[in-house]
N, C-alpha and C positions, 0 to 999 in steps of 0.2 A: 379424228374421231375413231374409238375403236369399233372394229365391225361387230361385234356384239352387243353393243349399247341397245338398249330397249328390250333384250332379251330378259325373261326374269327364268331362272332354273330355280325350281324347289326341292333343295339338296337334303334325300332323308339317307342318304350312305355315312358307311360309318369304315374305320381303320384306312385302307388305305388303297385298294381299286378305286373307290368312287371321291373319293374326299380328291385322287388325283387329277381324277376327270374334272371335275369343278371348278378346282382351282386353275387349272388350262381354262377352262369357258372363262372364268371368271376375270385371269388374267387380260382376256380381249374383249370386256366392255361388259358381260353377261351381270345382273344384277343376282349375286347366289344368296339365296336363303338357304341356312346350315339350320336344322332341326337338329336338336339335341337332348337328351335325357336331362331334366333336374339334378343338380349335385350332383352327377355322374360326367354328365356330358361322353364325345367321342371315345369309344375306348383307349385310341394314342393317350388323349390326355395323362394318361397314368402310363404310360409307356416311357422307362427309363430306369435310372439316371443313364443320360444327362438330363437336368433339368438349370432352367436360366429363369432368374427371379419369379422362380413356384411352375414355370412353362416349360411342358415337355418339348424340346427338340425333336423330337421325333413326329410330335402333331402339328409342330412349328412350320416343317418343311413340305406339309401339302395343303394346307387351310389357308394361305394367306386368300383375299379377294373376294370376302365371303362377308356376310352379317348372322351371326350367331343369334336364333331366338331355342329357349331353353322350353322344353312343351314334353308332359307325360301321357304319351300314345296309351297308357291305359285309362286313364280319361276322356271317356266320350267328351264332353267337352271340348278337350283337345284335337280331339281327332275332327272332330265339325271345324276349329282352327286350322287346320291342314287343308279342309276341303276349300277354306274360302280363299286362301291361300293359291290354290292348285288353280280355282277359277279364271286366277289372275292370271296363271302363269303360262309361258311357253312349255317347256319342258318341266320333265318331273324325273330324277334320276333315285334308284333305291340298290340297296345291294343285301338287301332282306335273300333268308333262306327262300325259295321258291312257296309262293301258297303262304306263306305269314301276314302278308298288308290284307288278304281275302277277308279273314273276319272281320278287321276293322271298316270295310267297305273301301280300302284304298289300292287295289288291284287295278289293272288295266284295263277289267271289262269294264270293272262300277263307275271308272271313274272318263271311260271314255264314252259311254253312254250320256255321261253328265257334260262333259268339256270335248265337245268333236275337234278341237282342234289340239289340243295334247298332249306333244309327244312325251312316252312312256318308256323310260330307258331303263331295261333290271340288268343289272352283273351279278354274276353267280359262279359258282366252281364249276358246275359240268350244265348251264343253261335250263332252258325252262321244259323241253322235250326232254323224253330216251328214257330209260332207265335209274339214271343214277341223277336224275335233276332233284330230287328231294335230298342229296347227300347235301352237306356242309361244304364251303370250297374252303383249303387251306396251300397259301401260297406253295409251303416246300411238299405236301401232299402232290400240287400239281403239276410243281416241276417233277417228280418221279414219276408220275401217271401219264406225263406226256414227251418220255424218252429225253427230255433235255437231261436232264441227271447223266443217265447212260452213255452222255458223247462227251461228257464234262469231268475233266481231270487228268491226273497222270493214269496213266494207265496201267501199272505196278499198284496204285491206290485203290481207295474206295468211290463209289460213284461222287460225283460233286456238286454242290447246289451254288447257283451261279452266286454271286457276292452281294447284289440287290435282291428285293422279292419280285423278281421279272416275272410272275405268273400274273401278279398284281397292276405290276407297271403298267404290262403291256394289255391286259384287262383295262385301264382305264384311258389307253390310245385309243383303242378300237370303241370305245363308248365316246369319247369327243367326235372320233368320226364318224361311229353312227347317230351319234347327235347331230352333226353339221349337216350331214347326209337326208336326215329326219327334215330336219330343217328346212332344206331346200325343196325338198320335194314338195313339202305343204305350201310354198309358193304357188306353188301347179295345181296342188288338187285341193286346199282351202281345208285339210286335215290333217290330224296326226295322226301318228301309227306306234304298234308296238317295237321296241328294238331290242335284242334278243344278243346280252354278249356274255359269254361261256370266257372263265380262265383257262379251260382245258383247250378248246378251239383254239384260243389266241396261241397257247403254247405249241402245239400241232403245227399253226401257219408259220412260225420262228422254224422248225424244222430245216425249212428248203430244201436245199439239195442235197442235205443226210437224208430228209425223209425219202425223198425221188429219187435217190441209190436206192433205197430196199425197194421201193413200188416198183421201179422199172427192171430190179435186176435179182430179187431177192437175198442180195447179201444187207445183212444189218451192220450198219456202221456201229464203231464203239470208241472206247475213250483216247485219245490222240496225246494229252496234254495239250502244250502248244502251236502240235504240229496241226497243218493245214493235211486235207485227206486229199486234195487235189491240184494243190499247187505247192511247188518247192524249189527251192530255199522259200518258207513263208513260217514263222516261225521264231523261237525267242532262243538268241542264244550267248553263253557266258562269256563276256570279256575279261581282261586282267582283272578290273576291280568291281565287276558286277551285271547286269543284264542287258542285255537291247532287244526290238525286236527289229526285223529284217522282212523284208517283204516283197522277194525278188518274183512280179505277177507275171513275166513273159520273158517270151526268148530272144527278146532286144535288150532283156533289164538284167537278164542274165550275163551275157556278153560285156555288159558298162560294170558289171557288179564284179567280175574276172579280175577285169583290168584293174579296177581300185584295189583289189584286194592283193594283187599280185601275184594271181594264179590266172595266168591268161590260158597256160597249158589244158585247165578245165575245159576248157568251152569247146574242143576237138575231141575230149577226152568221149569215146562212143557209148559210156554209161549217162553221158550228162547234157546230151546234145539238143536234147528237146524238152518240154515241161512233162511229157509222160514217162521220159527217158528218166526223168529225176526223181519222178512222184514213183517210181518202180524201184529205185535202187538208192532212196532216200538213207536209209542208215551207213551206208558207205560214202553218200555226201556229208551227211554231217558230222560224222567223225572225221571228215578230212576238213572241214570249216570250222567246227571247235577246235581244235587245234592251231587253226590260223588264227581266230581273233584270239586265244589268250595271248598275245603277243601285245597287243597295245588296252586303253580304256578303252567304254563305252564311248564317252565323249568323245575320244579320238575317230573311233570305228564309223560313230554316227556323222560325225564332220565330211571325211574325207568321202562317204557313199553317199550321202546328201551333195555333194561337190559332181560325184558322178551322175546324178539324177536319180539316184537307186536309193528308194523309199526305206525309211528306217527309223527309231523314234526311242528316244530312253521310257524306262516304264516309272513312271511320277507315283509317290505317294500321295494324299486328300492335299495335304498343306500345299505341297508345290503344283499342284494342278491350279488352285484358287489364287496359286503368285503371277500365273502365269498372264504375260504381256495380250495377249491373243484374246484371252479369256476376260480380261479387261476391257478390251477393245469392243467384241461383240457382247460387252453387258452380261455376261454369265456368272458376274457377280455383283449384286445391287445391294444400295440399304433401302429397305422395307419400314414404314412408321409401326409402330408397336404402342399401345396401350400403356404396357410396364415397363418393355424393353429398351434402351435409350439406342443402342447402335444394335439395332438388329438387321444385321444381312442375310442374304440368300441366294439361293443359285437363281438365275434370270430364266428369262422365257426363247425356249430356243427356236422358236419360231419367230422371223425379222418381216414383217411385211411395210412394204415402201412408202405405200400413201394410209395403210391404217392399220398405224403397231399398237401395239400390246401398252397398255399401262397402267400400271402397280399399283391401285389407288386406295389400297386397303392393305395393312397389314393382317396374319390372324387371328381371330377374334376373342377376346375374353367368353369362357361360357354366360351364353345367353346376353352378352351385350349390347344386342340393341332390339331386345325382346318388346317390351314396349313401342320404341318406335315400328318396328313392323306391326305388332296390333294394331296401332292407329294406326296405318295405311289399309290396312284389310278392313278398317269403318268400324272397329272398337273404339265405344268412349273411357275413359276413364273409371268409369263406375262398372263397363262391362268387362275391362281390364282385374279391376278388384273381384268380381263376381267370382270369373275366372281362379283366381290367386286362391281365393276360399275355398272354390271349390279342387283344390287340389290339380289343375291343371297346369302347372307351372307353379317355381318356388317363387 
């Protein structure tokens, strides 16, 4: 049984912080109701090409585990839909600009005056305090506002915006954890509370120990490329016919990494004798290391340092990460049922729990697919269904 079963989320998020959070919950038993726009639906929806029989990919890959009811929030109507909806529900997740669901009476105060037990989860670009909580959040926005840009790329280049929308992503980790968090705590006190997650915070806590270099010592870190700023050899470098990365973490892996390589002379060498020794005098190590691996492949290189225990890994394209045996194995790659789709796969749930995993029991949903049936659960009859339809609350 998954540990989410009986849980119901009423999912009003839209692109892709909150649709990812959901689909996590949803993945592990959570019953998600997906609110969507009439004819419009999720903005992904229209995000591409690619698109696979009329269905964006790109809405494809965070909405599976969901039930799609299609509802126009500017329809009172609708919005009294929402509320009976919310009555039912455990959680309620929104990724609304700050102060937008207040008119409609769907904010956190109105509606936890109404439902004491509720948790109330908003994602937003800079959270619901401070200054700049009325701004818009926009992923590569946030990655610049929150120094990740700044320690990303080569360093000859322009700043660099990581290759996913990590401001997002990781926005919509910290809203499953402060959902689970929520969660649990109302075990305790027989309430819910507001949860309060910032893409800009989330990018901030990803800092680490770039950030706690400048806090403790005031120098600001900056763009490395590949290199590590505090551990070395760590680091991606050319072989005969292409790249690997390398990742000698200590001064025992250093020593096994010599010997493979066949510069044991290194390891007495007094620029290189320790990991600060190396992290100090780094461009004179890797110019004597580029040099040694263009001598053989990648493959080669990687074999014989994995043979010495010294961590190493070729760098995979999308296609050969998804081939890979490992990847199979831990299910990071499933087929998902689909409506229109016949073999529709996707990346798996990477969270493995032993006595109560995660299962896929929904593919993503056609807009407003099972609009109907969720009215009738919320004690709509048929003719209050049509009522609805007329009056403009749904197509």
């Amino acid at each position: 049984m998954e540990p989410l079963r009986g849980v119901r989320i009423l999912d009003l998020t839209k692109v892709l912080a909150g649709p990812f959070a959901t689909q996590l919950l949803g993945d592990f038993g959570a019953d998600v109701i997906k609110v969507e726009r009439p004819g419009e639906g999720d903005d992904t929806r229209a995000f591409g090409p690619p698109f696979v029989e009329g269905e964006s990919t790109y809405f494809l890959s965070i909405n599976r585990s969901k039930r799609s009811i299609a509802l126009n929030l500017k329809s009172s109507a609708a919005v009294e839909v929402v509320k009976k909806i919310a009555s039912s529900s455990d959680v309620l997740i929104e990724n609304f600009r700050p102060g937008s669901l207040k008119k409609m009476g769907l904010d956190y105060a109105s509606l936890h005056g109404q439902f004491s037990r509720l948790i109330y989860v908003s994602i937003s670009g800079f959270g619901a305090t401070g200054p700049d909580a009325p701004r818009p959040g926009y992923d590569l926005a946030v990655q610049g506002l929150s120094g990740i840009m700044s320690i990303t790329g080569d360093p000859a280049g322009p700043p660099t915006k990581v290759g996913t929308s990590i401001a997002d992503l990781v926005a919509g980790l910290y809203a499953v954890q402060g959902t689970l968090l929520a969660l649990y705590a109302r075990e305790k006190t027989g309430r819910g509370q507001f949860v309060d997650v910032s893409m800009l915070d989330g990018q901030i806590s990803l800092l680490t120990f770039q950030g706690q270099k400048y806090l403790s010592t005031g120098a600001v870190p900056g763009r490395l490329g590949n290199q590590h700023p505090s551990i070395c050899p760590y680091e991606t470098f050319a072989a005969k016919d292409g790249y690997f990365n390398l990742a000698v973490g200590n001064d025992r892996l250093w020593a096994h990494f010599c010997e493979a390589v066949g510069r044991a002379d290194l390891v007495s060498d007094v620029r290189f004798k320790t990991n600060p020794d190396r992290v100090r005098n780094h461009d004179a190590l890797y110019g004597i290391l580029s040099r040694v691996f263009k001598d053989r492949s990648a493959a080669e290189w990687i074999e014989k340092l994995e043979k010495a225990g010294v961590p190493a890994a070729p760098i995979l394209p999308v296609d050969q990460v998804f081939s890979q045996p490992q990847v199979r194995a831990r299910t990071m790659r499933v087929a998902v049922p689909h409506a229109k789709i016949a073999n529709l796969e996707m990346a798996g749930v990477p969270v493995q729990l032993s006595d109560t995993p995660s299962h896929i029991r929904r593919g993503p949903p056609l807009l407003g697919e099972h609009t109907d049936e969720i009215l009738a659960e919320a004690g709509l009859g048929p003719e209050d269904i049509a009522c609805l339809r007329k009056d403009g609350a749904f197509d």
